[in-house]
C-alpha positions in Angstrom: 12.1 -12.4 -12.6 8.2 -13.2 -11.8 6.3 -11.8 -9.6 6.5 -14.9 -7.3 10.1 -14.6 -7.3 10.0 -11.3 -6.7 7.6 -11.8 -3.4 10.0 -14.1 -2.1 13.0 -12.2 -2.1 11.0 -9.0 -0.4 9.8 -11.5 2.5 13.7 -12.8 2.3 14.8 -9.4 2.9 16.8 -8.6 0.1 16.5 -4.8 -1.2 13.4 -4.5 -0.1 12.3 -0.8 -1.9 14.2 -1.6 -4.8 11.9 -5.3 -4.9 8.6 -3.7 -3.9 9.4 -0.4 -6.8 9.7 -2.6 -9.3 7.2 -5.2 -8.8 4.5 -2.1 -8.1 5.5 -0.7 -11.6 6.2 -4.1 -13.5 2.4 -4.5 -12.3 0.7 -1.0 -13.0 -1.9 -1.3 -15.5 -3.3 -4.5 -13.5 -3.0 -3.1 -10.4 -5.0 0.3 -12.3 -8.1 -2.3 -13.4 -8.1 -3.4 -10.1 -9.1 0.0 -8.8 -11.4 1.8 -11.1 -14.2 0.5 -9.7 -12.7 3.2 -7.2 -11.6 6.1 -8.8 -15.1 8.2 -8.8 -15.2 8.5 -5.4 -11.2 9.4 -4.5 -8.4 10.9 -6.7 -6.4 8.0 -8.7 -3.2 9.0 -6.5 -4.3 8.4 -3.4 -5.8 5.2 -4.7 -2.6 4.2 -5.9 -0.8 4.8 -3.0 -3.5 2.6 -0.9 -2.7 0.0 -3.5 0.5 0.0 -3.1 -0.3 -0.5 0.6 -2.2 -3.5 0.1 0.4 -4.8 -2.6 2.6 -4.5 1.0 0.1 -6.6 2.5 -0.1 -9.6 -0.6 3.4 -9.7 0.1 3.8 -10.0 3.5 0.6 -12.7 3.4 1.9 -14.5 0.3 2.7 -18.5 0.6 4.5 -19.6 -2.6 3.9 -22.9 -2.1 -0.1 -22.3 -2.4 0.0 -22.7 -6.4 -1.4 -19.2 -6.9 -0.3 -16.6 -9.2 0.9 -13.9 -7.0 -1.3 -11.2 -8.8 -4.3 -12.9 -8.1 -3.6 -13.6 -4.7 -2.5 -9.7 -4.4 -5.7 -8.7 -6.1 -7.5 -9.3 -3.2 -5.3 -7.1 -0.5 -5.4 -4.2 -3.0 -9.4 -4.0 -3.4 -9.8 -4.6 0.4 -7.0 -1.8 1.0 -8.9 0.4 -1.2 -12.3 -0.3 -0.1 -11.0 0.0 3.6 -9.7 3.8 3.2 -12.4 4.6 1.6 -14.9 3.4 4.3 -12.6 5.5 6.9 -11.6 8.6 4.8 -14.8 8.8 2.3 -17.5 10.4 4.6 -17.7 13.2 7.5 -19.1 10.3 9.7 -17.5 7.1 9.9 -20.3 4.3 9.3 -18.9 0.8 10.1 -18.3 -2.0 7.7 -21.0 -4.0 8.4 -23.5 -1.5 8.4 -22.6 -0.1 5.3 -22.8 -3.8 3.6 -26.0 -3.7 4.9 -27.6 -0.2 3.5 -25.6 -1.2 0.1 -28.0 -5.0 0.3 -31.3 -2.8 1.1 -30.5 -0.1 -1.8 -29.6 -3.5 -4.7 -33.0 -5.3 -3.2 -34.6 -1.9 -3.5 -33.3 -1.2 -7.3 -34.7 -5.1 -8.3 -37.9 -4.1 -6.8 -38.1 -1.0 -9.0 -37.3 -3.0 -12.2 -39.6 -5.6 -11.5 -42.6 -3.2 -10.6 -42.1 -0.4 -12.4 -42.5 1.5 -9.8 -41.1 3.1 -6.3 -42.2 0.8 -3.8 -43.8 2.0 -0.9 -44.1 1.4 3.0 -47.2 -0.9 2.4 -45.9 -2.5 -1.0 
């Protein structure tokens, strides 16, 4: 059974744990590159878990009719699950979304600046 298959008969209602178990572990190792990027800042289990969240999410969202692999499609929900607790459980002080896309812009422009200098830049430079 694909994963497409598998999505449909979830939103269909048909054995829904027994579906969503087995498409989460037929889809493991993927879904584990998909959140590495992650795992120095949280525990891998609690990453997994939130991936298995937004696997929830890909398969509520999912339109078979789109022409797109389901894992790819489901790639997206898992990152943006991920990225999501981690924005809300990561620090003592919630800073929002946009704000922290922001500092993350300043501190990449900041880094080219270096390399292309040499040096720290300053407040006049």
């Amino acid at each position: 059974m694909t994963n497409e298959q598998i999505a449909s008969e979830i939103r269909n209602g048909y054995s829904v744990t027994d579906y969503m178990q087995l498409l989460y572990e037929s889809n493991l190792p993927l879904i584990k590159k998909f959140i590495k990027p992650f795992a120095a800042y949280e525990p891998m289990e609690d990453l997994l878990q939130e991936a298995y969240f937004g696997l929830w999410e890909a398969v509520q969202h999912y339109e078979t009719f789109a022409n797109v692999r389901f894992m790819t499609y489901a790639e997206y929900w898992i990152k943006q699950s991920v990225q999501r607790y981690l924005e809300n459980c990561g620090s003592t002080v919630r800073i929002p979304t946009h704000t922290r896309a922001k500092m993350s812009r300043i501190r990449k422009a900041a880094s080219q600046l270096r390399q292309e200098q040499g040096r720290e830049s300053t407040a006049q430079t």
